[in-house]
MARBA-3410 file (N, C-alpha, C, O; in Angstrom, 1 decimal):
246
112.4,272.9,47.6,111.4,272.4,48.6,112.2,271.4,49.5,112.9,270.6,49.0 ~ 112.0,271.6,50.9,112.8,271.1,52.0,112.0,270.0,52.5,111.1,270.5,53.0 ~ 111.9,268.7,52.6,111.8,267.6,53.6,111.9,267.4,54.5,113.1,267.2,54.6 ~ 111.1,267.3,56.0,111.8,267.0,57.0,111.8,265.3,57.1,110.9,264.5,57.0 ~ 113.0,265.0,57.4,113.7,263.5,57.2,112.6,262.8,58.3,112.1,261.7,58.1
112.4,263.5,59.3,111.5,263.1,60.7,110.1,262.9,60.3,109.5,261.8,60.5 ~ 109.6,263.9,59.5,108.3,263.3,59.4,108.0,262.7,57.9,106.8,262.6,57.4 ~ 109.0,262.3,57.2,108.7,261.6,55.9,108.5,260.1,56.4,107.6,259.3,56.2 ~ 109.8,260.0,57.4,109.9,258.5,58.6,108.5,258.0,59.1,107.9,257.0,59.0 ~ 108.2,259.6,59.8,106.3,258.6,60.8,105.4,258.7,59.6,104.7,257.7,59.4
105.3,259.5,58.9,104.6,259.3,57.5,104.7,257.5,57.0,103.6,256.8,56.9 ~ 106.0,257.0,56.8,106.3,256.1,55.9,106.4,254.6,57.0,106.2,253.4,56.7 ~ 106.7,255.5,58.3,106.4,253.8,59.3,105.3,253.8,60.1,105.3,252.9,61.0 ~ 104.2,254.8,59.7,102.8,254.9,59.6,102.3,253.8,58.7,101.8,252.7,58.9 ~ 102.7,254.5,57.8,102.1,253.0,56.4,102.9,252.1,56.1,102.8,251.5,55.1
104.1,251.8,57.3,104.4,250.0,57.0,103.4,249.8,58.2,102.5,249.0,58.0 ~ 103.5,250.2,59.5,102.3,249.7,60.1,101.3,249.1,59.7,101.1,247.9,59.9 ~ 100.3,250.1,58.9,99.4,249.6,58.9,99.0,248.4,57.8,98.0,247.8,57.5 ~ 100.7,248.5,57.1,100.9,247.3,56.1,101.0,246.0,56.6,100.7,244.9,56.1 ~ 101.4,246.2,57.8,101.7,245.3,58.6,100.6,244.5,59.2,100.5,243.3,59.0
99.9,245.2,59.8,98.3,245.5,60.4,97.4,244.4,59.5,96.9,243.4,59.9 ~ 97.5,245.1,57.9,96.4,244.7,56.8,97.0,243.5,56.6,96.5,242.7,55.8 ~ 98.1,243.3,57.2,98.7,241.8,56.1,98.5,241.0,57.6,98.7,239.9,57.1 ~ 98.4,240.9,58.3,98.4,240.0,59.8,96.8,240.1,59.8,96.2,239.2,60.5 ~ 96.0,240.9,59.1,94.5,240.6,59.3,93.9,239.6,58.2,92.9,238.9,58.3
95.0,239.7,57.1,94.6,238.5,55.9,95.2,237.7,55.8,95.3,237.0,54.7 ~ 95.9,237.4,57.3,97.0,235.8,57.3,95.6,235.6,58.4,95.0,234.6,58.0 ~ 95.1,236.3,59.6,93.7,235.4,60.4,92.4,235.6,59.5,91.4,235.2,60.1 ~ 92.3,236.3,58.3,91.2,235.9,57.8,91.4,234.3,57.0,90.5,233.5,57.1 ~ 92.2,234.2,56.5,92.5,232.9,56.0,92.7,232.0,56.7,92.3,231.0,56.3
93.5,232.0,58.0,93.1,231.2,58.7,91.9,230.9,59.4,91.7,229.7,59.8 ~ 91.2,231.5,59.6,90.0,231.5,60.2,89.1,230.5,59.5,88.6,229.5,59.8 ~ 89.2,231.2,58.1,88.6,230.3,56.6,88.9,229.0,56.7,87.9,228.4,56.7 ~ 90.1,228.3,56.9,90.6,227.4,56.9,90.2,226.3,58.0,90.0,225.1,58.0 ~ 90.2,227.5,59.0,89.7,226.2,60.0,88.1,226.5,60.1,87.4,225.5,60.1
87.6,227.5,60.1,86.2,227.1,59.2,85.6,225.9,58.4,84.8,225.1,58.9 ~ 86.0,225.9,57.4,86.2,225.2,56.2,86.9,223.3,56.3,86.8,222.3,55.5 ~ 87.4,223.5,57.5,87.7,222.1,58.1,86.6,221.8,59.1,86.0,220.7,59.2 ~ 86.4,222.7,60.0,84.8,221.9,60.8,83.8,221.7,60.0,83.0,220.8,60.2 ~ 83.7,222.6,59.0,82.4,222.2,57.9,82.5,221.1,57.3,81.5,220.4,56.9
83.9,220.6,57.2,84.0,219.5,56.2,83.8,218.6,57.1,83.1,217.6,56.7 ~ 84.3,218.4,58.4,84.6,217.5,59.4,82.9,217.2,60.0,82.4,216.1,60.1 ~ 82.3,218.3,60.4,80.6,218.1,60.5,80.0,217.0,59.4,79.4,216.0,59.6 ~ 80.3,217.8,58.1,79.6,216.7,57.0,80.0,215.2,56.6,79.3,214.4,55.9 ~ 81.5,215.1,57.1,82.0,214.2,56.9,81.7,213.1,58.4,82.0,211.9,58.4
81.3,213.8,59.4,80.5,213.0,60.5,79.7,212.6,60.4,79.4,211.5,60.9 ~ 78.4,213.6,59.6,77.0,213.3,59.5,77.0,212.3,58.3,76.2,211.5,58.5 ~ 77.6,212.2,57.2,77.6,211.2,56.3,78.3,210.0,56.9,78.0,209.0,56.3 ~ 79.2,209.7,57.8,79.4,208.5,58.6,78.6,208.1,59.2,78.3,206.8,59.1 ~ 77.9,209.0,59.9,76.8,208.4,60.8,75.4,208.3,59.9,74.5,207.8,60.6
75.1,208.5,59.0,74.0,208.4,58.2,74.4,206.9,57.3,73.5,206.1,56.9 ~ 75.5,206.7,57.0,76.2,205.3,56.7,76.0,204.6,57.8,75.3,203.7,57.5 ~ 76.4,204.5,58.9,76.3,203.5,59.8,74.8,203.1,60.4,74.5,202.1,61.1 ~ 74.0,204.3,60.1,72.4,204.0,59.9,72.4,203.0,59.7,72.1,202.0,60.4 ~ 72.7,203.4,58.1,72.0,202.4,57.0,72.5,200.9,56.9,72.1,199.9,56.3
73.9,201.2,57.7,74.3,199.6,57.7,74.0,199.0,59.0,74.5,197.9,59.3 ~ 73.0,199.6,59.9,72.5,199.3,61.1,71.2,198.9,60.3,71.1,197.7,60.3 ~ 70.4,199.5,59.8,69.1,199.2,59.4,68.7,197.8,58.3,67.7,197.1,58.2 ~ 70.3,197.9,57.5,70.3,196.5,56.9,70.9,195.5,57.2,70.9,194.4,56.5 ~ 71.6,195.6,58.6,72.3,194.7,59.4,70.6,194.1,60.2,70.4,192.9,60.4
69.8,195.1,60.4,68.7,194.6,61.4,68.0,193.9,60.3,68.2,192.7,60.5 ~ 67.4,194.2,59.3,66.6,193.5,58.5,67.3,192.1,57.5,66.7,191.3,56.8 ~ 68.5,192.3,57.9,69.3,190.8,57.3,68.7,189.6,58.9,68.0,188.5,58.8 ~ 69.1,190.1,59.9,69.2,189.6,60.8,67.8,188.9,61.1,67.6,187.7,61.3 ~ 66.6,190.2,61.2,65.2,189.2,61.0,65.0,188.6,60.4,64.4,187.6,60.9
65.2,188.7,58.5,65.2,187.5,57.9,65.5,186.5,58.2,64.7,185.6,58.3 ~ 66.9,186.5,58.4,67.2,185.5,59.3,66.3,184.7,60.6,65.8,183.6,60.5 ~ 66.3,185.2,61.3,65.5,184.9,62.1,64.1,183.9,61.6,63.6,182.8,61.9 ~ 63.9,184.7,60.9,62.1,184.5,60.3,62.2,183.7,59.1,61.2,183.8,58.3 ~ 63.3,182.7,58.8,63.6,182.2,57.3,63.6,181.0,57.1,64.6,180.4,57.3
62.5,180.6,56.6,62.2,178.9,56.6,63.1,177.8,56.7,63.1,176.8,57.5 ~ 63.8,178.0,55.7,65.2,177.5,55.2,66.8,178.3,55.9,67.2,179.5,56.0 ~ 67.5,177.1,56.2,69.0,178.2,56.9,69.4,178.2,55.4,69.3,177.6,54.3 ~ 70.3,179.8,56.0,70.6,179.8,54.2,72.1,180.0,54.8,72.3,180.2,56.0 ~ 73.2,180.0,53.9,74.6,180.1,53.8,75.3,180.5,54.9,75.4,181.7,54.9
75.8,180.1,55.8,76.6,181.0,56.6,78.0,181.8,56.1,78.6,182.8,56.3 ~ 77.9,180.8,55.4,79.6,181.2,54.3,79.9,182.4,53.8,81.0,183.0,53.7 ~ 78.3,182.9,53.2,78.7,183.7,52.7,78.5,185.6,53.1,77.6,186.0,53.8 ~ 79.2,186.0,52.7,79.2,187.8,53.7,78.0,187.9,53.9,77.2,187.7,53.0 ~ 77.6,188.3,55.4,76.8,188.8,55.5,75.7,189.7,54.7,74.5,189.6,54.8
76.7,190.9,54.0,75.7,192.1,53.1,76.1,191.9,51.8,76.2,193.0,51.2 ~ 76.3,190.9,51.1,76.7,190.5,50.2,75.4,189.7,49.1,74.8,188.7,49.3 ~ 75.2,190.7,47.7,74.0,191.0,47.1,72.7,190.7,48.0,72.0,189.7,48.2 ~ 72.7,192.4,48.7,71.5,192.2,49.8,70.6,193.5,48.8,70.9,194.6,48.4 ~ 69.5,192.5,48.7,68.2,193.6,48.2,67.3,194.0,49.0,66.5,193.1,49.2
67.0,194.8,49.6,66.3,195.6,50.3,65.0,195.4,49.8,64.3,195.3,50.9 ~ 64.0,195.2,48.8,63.0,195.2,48.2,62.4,193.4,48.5,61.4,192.9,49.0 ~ 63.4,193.2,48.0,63.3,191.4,47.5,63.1,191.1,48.7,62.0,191.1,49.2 ~ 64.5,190.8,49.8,64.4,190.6,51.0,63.3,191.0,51.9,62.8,190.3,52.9 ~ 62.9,192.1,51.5,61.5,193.0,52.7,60.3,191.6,52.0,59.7,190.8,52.7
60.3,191.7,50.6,59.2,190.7,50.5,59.0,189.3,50.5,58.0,188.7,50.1 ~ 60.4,188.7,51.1,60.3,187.2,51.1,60.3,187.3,52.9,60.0,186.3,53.6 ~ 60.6,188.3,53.4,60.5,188.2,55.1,58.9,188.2,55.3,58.3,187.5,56.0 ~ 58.4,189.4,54.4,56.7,189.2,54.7,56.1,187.9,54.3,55.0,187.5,54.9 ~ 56.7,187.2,53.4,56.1,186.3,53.0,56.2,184.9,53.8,55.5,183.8,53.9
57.0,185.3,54.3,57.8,184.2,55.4,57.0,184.3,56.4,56.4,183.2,56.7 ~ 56.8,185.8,57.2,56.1,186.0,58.5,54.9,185.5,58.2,54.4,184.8,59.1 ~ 54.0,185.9,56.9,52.9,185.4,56.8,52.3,183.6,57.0,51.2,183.3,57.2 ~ 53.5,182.9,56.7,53.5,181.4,56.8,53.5,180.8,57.7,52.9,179.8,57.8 ~ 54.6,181.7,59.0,54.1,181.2,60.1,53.1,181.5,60.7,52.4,180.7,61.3
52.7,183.0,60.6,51.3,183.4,61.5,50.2,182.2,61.1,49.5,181.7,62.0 ~ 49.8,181.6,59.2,49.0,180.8,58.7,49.6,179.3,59.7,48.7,178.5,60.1 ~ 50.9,179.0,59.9,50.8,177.7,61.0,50.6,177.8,61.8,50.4,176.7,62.4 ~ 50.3,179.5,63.0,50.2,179.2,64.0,48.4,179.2,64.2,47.8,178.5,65.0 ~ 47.9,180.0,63.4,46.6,179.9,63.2,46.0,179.9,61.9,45.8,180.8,61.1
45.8,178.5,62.0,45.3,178.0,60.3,43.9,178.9,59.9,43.5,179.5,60.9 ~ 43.3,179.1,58.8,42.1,180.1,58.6,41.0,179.4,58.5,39.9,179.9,58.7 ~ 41.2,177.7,57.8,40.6,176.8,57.6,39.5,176.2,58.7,38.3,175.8,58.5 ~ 40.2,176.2,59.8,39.9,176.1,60.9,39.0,177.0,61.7,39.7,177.9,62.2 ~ 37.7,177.0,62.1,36.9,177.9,62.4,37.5,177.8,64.0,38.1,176.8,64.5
37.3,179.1,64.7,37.5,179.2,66.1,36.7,178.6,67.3,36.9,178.1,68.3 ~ 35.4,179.1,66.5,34.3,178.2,67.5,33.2,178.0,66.5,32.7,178.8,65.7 ~ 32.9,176.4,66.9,31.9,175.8,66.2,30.4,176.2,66.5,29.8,176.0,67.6 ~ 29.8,177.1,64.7,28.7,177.0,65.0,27.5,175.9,65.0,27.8,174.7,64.7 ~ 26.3,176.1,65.2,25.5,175.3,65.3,25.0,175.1,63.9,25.1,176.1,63.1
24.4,173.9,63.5,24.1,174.1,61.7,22.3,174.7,62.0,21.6,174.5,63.0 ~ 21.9,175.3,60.9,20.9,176.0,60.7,19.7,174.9,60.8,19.7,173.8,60.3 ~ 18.6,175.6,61.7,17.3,174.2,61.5,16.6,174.4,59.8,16.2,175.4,59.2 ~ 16.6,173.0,59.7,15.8,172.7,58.5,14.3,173.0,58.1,13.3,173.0,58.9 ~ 14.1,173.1,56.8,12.9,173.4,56.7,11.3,172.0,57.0,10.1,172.2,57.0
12.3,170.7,57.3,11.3,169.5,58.5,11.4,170.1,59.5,10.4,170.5,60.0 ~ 12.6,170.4,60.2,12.8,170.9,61.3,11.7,171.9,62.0,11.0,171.9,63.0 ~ 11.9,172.6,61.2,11.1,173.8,61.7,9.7,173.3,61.6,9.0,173.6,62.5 ~ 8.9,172.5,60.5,7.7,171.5,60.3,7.5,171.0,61.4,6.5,171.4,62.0 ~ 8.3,169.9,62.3,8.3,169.1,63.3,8.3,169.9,64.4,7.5,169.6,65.3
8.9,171.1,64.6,8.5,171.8,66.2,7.3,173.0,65.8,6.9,173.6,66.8 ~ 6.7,173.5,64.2,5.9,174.0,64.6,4.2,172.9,65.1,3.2,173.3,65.6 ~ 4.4,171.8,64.9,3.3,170.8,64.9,3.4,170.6,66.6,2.4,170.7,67.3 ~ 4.7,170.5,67.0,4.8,170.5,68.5,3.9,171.9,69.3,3.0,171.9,70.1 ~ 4.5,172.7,68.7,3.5,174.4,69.1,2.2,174.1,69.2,1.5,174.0,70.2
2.1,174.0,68.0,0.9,174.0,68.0,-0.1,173.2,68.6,-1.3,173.5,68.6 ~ 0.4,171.7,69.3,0.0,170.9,69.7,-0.2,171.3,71.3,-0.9,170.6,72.1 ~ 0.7,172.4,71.7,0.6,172.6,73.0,-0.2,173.6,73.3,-0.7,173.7,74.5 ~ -0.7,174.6,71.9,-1.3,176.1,72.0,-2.8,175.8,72.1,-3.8,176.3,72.7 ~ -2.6,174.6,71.0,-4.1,174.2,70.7,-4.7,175.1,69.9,-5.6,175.8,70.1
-3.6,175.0,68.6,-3.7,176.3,67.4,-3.3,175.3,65.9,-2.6,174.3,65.7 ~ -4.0,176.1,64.9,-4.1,175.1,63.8,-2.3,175.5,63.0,-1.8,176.5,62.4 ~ -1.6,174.2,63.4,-0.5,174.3,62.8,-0.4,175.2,61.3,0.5,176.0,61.1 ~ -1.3,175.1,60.5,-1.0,175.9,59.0,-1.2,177.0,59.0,-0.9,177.7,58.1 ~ -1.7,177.7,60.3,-2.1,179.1,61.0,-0.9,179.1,61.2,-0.4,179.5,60.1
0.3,178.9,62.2,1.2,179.2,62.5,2.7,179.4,61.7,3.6,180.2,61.8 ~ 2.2,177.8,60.6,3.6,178.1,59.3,3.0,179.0,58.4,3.8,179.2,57.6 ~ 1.8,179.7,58.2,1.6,180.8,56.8,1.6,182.0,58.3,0.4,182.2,58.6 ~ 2.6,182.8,59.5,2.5,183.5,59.8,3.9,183.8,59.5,4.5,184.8,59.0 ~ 4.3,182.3,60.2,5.9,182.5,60.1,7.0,182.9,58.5,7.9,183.7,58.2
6.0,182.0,57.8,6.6,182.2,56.2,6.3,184.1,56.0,7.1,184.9,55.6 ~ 5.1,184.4,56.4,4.9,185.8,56.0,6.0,187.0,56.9,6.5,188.0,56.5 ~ 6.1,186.2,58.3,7.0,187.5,59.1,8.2,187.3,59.0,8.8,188.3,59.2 ~ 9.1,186.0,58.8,10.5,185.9,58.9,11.1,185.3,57.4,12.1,185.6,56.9 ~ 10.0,184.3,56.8,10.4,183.6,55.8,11.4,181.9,56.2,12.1,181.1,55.5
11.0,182.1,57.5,11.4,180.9,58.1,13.3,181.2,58.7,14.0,180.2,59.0 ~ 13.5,182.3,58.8,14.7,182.7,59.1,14.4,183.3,61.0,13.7,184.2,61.5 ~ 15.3,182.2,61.7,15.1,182.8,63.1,16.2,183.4,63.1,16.3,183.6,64.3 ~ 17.3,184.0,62.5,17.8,185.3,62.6,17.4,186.6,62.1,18.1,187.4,61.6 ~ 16.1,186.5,62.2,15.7,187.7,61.5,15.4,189.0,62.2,14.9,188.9,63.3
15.7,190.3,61.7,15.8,191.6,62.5,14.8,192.2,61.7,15.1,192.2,60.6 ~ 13.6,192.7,61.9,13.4,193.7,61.4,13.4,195.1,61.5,13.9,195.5,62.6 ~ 13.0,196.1,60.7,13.6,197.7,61.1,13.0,198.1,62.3,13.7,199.0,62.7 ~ 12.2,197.8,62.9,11.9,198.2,63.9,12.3,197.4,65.3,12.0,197.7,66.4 ~ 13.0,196.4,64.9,13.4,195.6,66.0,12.8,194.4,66.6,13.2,193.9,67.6
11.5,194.0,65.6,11.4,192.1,66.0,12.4,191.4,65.4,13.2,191.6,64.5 ~ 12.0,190.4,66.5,13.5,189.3,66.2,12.8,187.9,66.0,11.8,187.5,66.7 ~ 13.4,187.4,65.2,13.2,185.5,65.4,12.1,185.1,64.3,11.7,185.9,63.5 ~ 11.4,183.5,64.3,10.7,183.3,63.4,9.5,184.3,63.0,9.2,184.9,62.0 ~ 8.8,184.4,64.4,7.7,185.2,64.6,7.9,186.6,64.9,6.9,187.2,65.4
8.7,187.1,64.7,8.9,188.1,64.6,8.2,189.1,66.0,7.3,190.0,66.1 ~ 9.1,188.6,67.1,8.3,188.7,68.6,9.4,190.7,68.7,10.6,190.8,68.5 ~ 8.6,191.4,68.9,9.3,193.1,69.5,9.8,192.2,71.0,9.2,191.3,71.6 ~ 11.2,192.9,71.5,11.4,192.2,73.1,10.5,193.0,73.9,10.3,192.5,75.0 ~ 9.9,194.1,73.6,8.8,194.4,75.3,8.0,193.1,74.9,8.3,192.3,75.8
6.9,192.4,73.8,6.4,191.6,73.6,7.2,190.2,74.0,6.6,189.4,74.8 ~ 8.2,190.1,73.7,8.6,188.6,74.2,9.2,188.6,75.7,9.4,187.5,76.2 ~ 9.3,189.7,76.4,9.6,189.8,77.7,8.2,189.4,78.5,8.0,188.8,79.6 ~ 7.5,190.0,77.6,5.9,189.8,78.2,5.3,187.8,78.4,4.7,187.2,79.3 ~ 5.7,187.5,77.2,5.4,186.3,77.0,6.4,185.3,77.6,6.2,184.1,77.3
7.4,185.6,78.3,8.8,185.0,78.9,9.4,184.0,78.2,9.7,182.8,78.5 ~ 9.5,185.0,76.7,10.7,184.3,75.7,12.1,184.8,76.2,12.5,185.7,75.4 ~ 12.9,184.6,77.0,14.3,184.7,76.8,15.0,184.9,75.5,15.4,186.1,75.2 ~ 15.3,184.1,74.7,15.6,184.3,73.6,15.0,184.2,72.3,14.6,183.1,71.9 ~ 14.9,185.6,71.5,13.8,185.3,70.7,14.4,184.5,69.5,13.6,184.0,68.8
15.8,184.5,69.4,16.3,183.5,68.1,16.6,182.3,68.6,17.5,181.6,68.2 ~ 15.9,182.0,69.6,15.7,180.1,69.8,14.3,179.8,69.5,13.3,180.1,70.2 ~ 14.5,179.1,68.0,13.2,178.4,67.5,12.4,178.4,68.1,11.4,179.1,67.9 ~ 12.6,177.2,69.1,11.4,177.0,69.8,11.0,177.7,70.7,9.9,177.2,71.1 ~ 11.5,178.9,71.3,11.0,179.6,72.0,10.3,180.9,71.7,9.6,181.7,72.4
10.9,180.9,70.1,10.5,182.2,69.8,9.0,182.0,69.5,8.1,182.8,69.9 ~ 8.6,180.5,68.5,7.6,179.9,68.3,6.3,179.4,68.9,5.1,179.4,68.5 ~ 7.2,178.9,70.4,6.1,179.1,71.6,5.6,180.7,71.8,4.4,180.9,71.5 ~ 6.3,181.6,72.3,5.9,182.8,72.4,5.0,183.4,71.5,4.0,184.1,71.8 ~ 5.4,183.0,70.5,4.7,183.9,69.1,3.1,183.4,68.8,2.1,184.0,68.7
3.3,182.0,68.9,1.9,181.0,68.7,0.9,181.5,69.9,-0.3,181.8,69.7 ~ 1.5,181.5,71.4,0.5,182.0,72.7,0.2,182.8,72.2,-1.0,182.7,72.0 ~ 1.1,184.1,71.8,0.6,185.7,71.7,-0.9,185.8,70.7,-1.9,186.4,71.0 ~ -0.6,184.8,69.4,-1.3,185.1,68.4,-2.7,184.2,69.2,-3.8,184.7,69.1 ~ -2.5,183.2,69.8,-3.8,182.4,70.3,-4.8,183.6,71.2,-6.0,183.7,71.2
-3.9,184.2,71.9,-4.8,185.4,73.1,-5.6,186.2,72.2,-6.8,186.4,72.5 ~ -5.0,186.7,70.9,-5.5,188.0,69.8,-6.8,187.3,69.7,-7.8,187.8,70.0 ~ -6.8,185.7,69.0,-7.8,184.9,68.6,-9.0,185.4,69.3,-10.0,186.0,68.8 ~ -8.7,185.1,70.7,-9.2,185.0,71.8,-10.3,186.0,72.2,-11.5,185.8,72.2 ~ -9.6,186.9,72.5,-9.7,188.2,72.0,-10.8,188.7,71.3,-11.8,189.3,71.7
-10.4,188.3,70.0,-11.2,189.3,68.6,-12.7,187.5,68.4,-13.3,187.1,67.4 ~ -12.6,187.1,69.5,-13.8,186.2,69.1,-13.7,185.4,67.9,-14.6,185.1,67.2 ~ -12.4,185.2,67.7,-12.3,184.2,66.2,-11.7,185.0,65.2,-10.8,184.6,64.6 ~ -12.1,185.9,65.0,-11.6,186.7,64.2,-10.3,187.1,63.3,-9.4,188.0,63.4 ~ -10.6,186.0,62.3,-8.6,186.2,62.0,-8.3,187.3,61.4,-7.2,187.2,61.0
-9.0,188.5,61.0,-8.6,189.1,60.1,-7.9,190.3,61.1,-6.9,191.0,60.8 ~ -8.6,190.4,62.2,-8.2,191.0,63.6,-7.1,190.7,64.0,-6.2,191.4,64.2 ~ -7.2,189.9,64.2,-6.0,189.0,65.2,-5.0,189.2,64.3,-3.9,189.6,64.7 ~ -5.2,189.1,63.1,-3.8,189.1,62.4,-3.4,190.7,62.0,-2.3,191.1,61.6 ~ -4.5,191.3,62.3,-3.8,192.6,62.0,-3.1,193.6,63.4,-2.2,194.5,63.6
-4.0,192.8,64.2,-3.1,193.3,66.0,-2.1,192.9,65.5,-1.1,193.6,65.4 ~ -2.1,191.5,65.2,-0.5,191.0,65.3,0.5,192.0,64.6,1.2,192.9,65.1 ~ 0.3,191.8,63.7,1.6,193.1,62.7,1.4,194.7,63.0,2.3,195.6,62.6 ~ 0.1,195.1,63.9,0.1,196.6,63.4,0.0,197.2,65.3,0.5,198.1,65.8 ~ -0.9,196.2,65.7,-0.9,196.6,67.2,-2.1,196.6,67.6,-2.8,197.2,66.8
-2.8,195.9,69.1,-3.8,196.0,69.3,-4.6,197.4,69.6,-5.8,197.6,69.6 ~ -3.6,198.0,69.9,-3.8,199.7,70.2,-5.0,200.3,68.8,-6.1,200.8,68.8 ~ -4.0,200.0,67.9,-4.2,200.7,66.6,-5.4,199.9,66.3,-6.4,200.7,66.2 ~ -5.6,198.8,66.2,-7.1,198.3,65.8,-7.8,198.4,66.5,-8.9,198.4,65.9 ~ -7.9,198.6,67.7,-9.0,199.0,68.7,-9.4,200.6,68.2,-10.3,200.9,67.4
-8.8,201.1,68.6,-9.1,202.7,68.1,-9.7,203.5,66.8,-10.3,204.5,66.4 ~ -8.8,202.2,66.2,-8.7,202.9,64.2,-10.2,201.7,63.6,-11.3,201.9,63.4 ~ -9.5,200.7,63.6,-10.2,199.6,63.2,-9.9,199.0,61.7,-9.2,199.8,61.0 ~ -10.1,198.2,61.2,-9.6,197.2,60.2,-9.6,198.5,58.8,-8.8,198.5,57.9 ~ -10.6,199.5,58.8,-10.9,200.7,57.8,-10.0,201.4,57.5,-10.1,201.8,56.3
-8.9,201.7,58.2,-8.0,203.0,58.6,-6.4,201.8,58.9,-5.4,202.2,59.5 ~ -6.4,200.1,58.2,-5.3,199.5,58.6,-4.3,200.4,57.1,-4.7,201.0,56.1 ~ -3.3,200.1,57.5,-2.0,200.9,56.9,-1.8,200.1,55.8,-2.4,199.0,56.1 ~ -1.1,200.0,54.6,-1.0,199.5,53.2,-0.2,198.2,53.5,-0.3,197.3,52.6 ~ 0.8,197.9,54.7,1.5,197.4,55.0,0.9,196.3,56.0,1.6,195.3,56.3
-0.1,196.5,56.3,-1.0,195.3,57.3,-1.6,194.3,55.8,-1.6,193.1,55.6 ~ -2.2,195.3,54.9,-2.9,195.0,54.2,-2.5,193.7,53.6,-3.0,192.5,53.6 ~ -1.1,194.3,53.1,-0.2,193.0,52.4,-0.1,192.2,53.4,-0.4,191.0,53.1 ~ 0.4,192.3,54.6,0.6,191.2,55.5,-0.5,189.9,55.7,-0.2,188.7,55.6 ~ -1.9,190.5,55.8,-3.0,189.8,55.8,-2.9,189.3,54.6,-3.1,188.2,55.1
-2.8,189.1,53.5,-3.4,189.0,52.1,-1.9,187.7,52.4,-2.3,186.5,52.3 ~ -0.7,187.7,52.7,0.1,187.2,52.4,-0.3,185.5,53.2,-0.2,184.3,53.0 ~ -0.8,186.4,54.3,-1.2,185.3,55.2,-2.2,184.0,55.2,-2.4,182.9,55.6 ~ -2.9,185.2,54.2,-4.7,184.3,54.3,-4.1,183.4,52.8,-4.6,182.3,52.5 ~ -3.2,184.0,52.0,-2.5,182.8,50.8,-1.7,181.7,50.7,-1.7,180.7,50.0
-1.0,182.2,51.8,-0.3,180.7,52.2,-1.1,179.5,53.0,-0.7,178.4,53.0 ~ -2.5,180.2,53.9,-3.4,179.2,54.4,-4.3,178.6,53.6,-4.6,177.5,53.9 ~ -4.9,179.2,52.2,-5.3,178.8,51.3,-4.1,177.7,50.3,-4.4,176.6,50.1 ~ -3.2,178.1,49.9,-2.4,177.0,49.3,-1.9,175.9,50.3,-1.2,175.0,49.7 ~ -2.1,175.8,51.3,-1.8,174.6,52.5,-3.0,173.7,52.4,-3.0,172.5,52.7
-4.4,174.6,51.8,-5.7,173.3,51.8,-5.6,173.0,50.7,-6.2,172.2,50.1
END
């Protein structure tokens, strides 16, 4: 068997070629790898510098407000980040801030001065006044007020009277109470209103007093027969406290 010397040659420098070929592709695969493998490292090794200089930014800032905010000067001497607690320090800076905000605005100290509440003479002495001007039997007017407010002129009820007497504002607008939680005006208003009912119902207190709480509407139409369970009590509360006043 004969060889030709010619093509055993491109045969054999065929495959150093492509030995050649295969070996220059896995000297740039590994290079490639390599410098791969150094930007990766060089990315992560940027991102953990810079996530370090964060954090020595964020404890450089929170040293520094302490500082700022710190009753007492404390060391200059000593390093700056040097046994720095992040916990401790967060809660002696709150505690700090809180000390001053308490000197700059004490709590003790009301902002605006209220008025002191009128007394139970007090309210005695201007219902006697009322009544002196209505020409209404004062014990009529303290067993209404005891029954509608309990002597409280901040008083709301659910439906919306306000003050001793417990005046609705279309009613006290009527009677030109401006303010129904000023004693004395609520008490002028309330005493006129109940004096007209008087008036009115020909003496009649059981009337008058049930207009008062339930509505003139309603007793005209319905009449004392058909008053609601809630007048009932009102009256009974009323006519008891005029009875324990004799």
């Amino acid at each position: 068997m004969s060889i030709d010397p010619t093509r055993l040659s491109a045969v054999f420098g065929d495959y150093s070629k492509t030995k050649t070929v295969t070996n220059n592709q896995n000297r740039d695969s590994q290079s490639f790898d390599r410098v791969f493998d150094l930007a990766v490292n060089s990315l992560k090794s940027e991102e953990n510098s810079q996530k370090f200089m964060i954090e020595q930014m964020r404890l450089a800032q929170i040293q520094l407000l302490q500082g700022l905010f710190s009753v007492e000067e404390g060391n200059t001497d000593e390093d700056f980040l040097s046994g720095f607690n992040p916990i401790e320090n967060l809660r002696q800076l709150t505690l700090q801030r809180s000390q001053i905000v308490d000197k700059c605005y004490p709590t003790h100290q009301p902002m605006v001065q209220k008025t002191e509440p009128q007394t139970r003479n007090q309210m005695t002495d201007m219902i006697d006044e009322v009544a002196n001007k209505v020409s209404l039997d004062p014990q009529l007017i303290h067993s209404v007020v005891s029954a509608e407010s309990a002597f409280d002129p901040t008083a709301v009820s659910r439906a919306g009277a306000q003050g001793l007497m417990q005046l609705m504002p279309e009613t006290a607008q009527e009677l030109g109470v401006k303010d129904s939680f000023d004693p004395m005006q609520n008490l002028l208003g309330g005493s006129r209103y109940l004096k007209q009912l008087l008036e009115k119902y020909d003496g009649n207190l059981d009337q008058a007093l049930a207009a008062y709480n339930w509505g003139q509407g309603n007793v005209d139409r319905k009449g004392l027969e058909q008053m609601p369970q809630e007048t009932r009590d009102y009256l009974a509360r009323v006519k008891n406290n005029l009875t324990r006043a004799v």
